[in-house]
C-alpha positions as CSV (number, residue, x, y, z in Angstrom):
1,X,1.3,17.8,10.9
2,X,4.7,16.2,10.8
3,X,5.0,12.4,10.5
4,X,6.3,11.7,13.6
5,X,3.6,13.8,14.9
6,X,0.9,11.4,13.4
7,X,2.8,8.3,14.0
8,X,2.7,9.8,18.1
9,X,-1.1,10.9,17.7
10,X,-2.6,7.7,16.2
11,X,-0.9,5.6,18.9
12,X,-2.0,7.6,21.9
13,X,-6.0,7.9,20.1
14,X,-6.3,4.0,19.4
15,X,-4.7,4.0,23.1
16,X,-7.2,6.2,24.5
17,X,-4.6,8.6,25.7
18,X,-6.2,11.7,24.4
19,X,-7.7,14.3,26.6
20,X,-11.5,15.4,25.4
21,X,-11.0,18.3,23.2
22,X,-7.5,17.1,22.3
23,X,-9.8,14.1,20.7
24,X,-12.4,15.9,19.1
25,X,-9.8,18.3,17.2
26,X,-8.1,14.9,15.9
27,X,-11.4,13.0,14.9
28,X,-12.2,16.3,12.8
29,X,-8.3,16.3,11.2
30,X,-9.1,12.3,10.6
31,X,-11.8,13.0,8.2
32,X,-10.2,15.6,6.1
33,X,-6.5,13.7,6.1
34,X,-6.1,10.4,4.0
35,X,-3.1,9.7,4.6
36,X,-3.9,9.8,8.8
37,X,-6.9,7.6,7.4
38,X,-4.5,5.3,6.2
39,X,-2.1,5.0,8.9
40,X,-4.4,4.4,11.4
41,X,-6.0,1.0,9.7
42,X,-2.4,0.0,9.2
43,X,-1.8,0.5,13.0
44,X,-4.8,-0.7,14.2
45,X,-4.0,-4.1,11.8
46,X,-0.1,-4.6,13.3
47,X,-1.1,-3.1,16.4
48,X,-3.9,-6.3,16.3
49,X,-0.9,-9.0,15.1
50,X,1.4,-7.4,17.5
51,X,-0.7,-8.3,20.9
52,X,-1.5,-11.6,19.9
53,X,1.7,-12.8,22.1
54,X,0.9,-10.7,25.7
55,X,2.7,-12.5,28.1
56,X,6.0,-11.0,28.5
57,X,9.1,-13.3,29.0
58,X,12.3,-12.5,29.1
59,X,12.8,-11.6,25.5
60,X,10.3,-9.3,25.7
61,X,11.6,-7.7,28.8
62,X,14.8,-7.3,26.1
63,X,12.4,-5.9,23.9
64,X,11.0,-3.2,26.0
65,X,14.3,-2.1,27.2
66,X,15.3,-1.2,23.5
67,X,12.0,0.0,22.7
68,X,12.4,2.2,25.8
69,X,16.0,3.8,24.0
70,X,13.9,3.8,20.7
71,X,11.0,6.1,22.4
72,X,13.5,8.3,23.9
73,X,15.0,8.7,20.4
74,X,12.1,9.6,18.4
75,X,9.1,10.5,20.4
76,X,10.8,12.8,22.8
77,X,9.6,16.5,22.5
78,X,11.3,19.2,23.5
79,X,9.8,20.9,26.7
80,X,8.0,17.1,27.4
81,X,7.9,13.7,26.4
82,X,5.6,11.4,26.1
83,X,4.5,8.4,28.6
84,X,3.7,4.9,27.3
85,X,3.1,3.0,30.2
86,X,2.0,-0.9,30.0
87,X,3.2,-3.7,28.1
88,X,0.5,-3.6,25.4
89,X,1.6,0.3,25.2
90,X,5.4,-0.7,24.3
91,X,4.0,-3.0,22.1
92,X,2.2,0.1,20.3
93,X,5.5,1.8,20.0
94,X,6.7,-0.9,18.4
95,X,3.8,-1.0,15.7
96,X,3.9,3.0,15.4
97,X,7.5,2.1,14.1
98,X,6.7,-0.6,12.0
99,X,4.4,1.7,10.1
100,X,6.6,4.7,10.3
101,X,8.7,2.4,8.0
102,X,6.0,0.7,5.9
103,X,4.0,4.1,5.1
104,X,6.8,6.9,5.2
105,X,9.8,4.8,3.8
106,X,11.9,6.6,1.6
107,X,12.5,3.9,-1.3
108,X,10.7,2.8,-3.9
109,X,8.8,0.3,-2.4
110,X,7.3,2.9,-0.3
111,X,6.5,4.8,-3.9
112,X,5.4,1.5,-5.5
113,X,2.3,1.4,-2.7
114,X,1.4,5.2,-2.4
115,X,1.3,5.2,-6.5
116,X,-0.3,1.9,-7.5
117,X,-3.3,2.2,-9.2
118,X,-6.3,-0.8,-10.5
119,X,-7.0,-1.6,-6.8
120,X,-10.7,-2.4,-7.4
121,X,-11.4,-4.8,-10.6
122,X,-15.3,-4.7,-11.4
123,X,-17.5,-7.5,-13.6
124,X,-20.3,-6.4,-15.3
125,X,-22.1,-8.9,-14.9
126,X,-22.5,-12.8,-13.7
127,X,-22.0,-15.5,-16.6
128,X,-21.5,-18.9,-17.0
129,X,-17.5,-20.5,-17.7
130,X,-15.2,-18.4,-18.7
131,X,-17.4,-15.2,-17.0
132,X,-18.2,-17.0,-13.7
133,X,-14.1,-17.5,-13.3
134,X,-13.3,-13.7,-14.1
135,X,-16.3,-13.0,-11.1
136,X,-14.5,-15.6,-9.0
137,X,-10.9,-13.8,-9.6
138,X,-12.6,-10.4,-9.0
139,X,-13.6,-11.2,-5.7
140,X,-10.2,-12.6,-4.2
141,X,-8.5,-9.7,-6.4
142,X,-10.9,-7.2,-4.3
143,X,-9.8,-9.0,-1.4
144,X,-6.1,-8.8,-2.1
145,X,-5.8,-12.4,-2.5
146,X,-3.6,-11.7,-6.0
147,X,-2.1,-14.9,-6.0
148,X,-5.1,-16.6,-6.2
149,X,-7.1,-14.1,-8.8
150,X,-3.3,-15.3,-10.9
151,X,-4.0,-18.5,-11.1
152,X,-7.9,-18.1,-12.6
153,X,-7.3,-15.3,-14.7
154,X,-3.8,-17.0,-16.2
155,X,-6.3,-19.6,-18.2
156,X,-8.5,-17.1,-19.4
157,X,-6.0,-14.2,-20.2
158,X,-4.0,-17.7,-22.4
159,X,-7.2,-18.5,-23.8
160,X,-7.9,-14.9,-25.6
161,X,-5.0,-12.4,-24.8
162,X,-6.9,-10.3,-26.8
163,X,-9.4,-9.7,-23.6
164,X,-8.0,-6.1,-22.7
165,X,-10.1,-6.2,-19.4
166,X,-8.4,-9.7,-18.5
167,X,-5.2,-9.1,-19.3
168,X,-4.9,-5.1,-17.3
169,X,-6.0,-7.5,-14.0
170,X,-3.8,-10.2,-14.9
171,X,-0.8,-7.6,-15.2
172,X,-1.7,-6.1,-12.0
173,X,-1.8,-9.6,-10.2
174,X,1.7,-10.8,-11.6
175,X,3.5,-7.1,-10.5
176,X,1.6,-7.9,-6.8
177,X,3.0,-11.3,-7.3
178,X,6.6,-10.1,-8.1
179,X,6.2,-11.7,-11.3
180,X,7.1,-8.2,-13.1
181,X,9.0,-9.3,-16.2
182,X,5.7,-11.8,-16.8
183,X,3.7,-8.9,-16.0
184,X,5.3,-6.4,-18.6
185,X,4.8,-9.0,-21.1
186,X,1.4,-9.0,-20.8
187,X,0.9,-5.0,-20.2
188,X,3.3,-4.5,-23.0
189,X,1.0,-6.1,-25.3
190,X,-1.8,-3.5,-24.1
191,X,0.0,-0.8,-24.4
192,X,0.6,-1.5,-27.7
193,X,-3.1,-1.8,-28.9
194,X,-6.0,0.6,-28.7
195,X,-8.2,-0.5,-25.7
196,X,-9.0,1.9,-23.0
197,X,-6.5,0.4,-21.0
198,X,-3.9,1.2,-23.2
199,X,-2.3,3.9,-21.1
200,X,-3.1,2.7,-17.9
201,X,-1.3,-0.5,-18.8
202,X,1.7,2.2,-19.6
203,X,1.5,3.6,-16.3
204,X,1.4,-0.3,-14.6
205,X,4.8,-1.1,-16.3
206,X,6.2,2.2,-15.0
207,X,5.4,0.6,-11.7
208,X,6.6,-2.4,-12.2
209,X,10.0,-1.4,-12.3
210,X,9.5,1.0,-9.5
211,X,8.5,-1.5,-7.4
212,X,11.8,-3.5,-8.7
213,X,13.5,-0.1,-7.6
214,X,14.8,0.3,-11.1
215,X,14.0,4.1,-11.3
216,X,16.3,4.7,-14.1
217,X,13.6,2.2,-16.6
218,X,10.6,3.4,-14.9
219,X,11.4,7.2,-15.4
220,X,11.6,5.9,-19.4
221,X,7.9,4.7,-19.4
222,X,6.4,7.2,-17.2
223,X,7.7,9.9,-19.1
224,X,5.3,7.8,-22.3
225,X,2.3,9.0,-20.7
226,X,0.4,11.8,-22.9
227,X,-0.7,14.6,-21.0
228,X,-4.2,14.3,-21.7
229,X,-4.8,10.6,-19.7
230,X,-5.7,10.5,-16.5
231,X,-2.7,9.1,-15.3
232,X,-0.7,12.1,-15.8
233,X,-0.9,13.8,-13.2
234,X,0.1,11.2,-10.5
235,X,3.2,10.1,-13.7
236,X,4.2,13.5,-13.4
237,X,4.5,13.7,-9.5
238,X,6.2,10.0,-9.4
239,X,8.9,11.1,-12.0
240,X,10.0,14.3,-9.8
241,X,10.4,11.8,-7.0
242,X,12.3,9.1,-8.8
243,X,14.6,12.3,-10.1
């Protein structure tokens, strides 16, 4: 399926414009496609955000008019075209392009998103001082609060560096923070030592100038990457697409 072919789908099944079997043959490609998984929470999210203002004024009549041009320029098949009638469905078109630029985007912030790895960060165990605050940065980290998982985890990481476990989050939480100089600093340092998150710090600083869009530095420090770590494989498809 084409993207503008699941941009146009997901809008017209969280619309309810689907016809029964139509619905049943998407609901089946939804559980096999990730990437449709994907798109549809981000609509649903900015579809969400996006009706929060419903009464229509006269900006929004401006609005609709060039969403109306928009519509004819991208979702118009040939042999038929598609009709989003309603306020709150112009106001889907508008999201559906909003993520058509977040999800499909050709640069390297696009990449930077698709590629980012360490989007989960797990404590053993609940402890006391130092432990409790790693638990309490783990939870808004899980959340995507990295700002706030920064500022607890900076103390500890300053307090032993040596903490490879510490330090990998902290990394990740600076790069989300677009802190990426600080951040290579402290991945650097990883990467340098023997912990098991040597290469996966490696692969983080790749990212980090990726998500800086400075392909021609992130190209040097995927291509690092040994064959045999687990991050090879997604290094290896990144690198083509930085070429």
């Amino acid at each position: 399926m084409a993207n503008e072919d699941k941009l146009t789908n997901v809008a017209r099944y969280v619309e309810g414009d689907m016809e029964a079997g139509e619905l049943q043959a998407f609901e089946v490609l939804l559980r096999e496609d990730s990437e449709l998984q994907a798109l549809l929470t981000e609509y649903k999210e900015i579809h969400q955000s996006l009706k929060m203002k419903i009464a229509p004024d006269a900006r929004d009549k401006a609005l609709e008019n060039t969403l109306n041009e928009l519509n004819g320029k991208y979702f118009r098949k040939e042999g038929k075209t598609m009709a989003l009638n309603g306020y709150l469905k112009w106001i889907s078109v508008a999201a559906v392009l909003v993520i058509g630029l977040l999800v499909w985007a050709p640069w390297s912030g696009g990449l930077y998103e698709k590629y980012a790895t360490g989007r989960e960060m797990s404590v053993a165990e609940r402890g006391t001082g130092a432990e409790q605050k790693i638990e309490d940065a783990a939870a808004l980290y899980n959340t995507g609060d990295f700002s706030g998982a920064a500022k607890i985890l900076a103390p500890v990481y300053q307090s032993n560096p040596e903490r490879a476990m510490v330090a990998y989050y902290y990394g990740i939480s600076l790069i989300e923070n677009n802190q990426e100089q600080e951040a290579r600093k402290v991945l650097l340092k990883l990467y340098e030592g023997s912990s098991v998150f040597k290469y996966d710090a490696l692969y983080n600083i790749g990212l980090s100038y990726v998500k800086e869009k400075n392909n021609k530095e992130a190209l040097v420090w995927l291509a690092k990457i040994p064959a045999d770590d687990n991050n090879y494989a997604q290094a290896k498809e990144l690198i083509e697409k930085l070429k």
